[in-house]
C-alpha positions as CSV (number, residue, x, y, z in Angstrom):
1,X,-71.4,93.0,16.3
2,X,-70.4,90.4,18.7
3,X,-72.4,87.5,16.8
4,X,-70.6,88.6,13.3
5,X,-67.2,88.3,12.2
6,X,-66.5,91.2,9.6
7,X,-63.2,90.0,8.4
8,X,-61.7,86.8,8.0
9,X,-58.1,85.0,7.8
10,X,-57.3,81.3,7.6
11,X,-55.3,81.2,10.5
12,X,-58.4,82.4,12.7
13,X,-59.4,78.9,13.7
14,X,-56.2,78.2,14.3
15,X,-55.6,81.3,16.3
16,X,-58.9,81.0,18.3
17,X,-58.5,77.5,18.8
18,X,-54.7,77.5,20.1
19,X,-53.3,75.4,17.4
20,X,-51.0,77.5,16.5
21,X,-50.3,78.6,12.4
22,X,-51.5,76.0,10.4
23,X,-49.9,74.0,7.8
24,X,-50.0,74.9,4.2
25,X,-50.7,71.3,3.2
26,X,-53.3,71.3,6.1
27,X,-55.5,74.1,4.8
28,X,-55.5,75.1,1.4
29,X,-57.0,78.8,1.9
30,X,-54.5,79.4,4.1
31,X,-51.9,78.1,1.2
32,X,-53.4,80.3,-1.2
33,X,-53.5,83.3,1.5
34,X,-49.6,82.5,1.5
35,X,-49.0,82.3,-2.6
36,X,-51.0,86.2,-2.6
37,X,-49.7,87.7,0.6
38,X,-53.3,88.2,1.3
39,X,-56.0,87.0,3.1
40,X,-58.4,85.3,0.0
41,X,-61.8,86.3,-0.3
42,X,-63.8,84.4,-2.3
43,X,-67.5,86.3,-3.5
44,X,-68.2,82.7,-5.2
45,X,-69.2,80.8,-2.4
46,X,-66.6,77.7,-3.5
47,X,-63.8,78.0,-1.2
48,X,-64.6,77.2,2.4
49,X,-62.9,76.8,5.8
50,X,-64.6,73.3,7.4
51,X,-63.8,74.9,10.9
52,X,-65.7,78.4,10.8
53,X,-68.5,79.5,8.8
54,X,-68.6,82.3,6.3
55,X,-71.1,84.1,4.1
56,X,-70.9,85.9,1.4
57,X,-72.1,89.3,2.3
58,X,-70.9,90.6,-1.6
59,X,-71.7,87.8,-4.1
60,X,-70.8,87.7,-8.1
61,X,-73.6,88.3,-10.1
62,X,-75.0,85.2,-11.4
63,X,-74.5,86.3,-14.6
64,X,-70.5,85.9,-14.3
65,X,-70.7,82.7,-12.6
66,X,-73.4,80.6,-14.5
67,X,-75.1,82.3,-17.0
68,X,-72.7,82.9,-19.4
69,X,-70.1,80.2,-18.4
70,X,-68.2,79.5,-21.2
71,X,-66.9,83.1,-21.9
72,X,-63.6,83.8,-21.1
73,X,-62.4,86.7,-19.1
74,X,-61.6,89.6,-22.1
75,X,-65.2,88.7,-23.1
76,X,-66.7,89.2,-19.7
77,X,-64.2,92.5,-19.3
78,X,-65.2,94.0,-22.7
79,X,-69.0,92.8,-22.4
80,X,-69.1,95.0,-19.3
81,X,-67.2,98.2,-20.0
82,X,-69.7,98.4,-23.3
83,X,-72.8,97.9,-20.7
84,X,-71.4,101.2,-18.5
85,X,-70.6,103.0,-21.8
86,X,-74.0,102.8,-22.9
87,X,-75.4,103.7,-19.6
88,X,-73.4,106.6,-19.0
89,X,-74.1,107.7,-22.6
90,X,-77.8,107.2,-21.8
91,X,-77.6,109.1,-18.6
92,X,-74.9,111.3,-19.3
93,X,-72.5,110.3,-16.6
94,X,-68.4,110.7,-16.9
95,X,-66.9,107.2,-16.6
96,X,-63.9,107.1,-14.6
97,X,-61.3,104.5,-14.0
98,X,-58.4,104.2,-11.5
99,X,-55.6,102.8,-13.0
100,X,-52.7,101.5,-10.5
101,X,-50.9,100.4,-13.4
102,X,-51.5,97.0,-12.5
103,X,-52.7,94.2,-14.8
104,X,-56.7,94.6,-13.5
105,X,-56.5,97.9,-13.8
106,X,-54.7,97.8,-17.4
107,X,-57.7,95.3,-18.6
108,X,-60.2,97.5,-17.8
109,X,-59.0,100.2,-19.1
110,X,-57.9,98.5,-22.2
111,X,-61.7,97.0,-22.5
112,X,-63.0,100.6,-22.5
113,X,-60.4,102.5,-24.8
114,X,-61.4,99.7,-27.1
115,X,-65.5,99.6,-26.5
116,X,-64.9,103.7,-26.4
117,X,-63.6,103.9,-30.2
């Protein structure tokens, strides 16, 4: 594993450079890191660091990020929940969904309580 880096920060180059933490205005992953209080991943491919390399090693499906580009998220949400219905229908499989409460969570579950009726 020594010519891999499994997880990533923005302050890395920083760190492994001995710059110190780096401004918010100088690195806008870093800035978002900040907003979230937590490291960003991006599975897109769009956001990059110019000082370190990173690959995607779990990518969107292309489906999400081109193919049907003009749907909003509900649709996307509500498309999918009715593809695993049907598939667990077909293959009689128990769906089940944890729910944190949170507003990801809550979507989801919404999507399928409404695909479900």
């Amino acid at each position: 594993l020594a010519n891999a880096l499994v997880s990533y920060s923005p302050q890395f180059y920083s760190f492994v450079a001995g710059k110190g933490v780096p401004l918010p205005e100088d690195n806008f992953l870093f800035a978002l890191s900040l907003y979230f209080r937590t490291p960003v991943i991006d599975r897109t491919g769009v956001l990059t660091d110019p000082h370190v390399r990173v690959k995607v090693l779990d990518p969107l499906d292309d489906a999400l990020l081109c193919g049907r580009g003009t749907d909003d998220l509900a649709t996307i949400i509500r498309r999918r929940a009715g593809e695993l219905l049907e598939r667990a229908k077909r293959e009689r499989r128990d769906i089940h969904v944890l729910w944190s409460g949170g507003i990801d969570s809550t979507a989801v579950l919404c999507a399928f309580f409404e695909r479900g009726s």
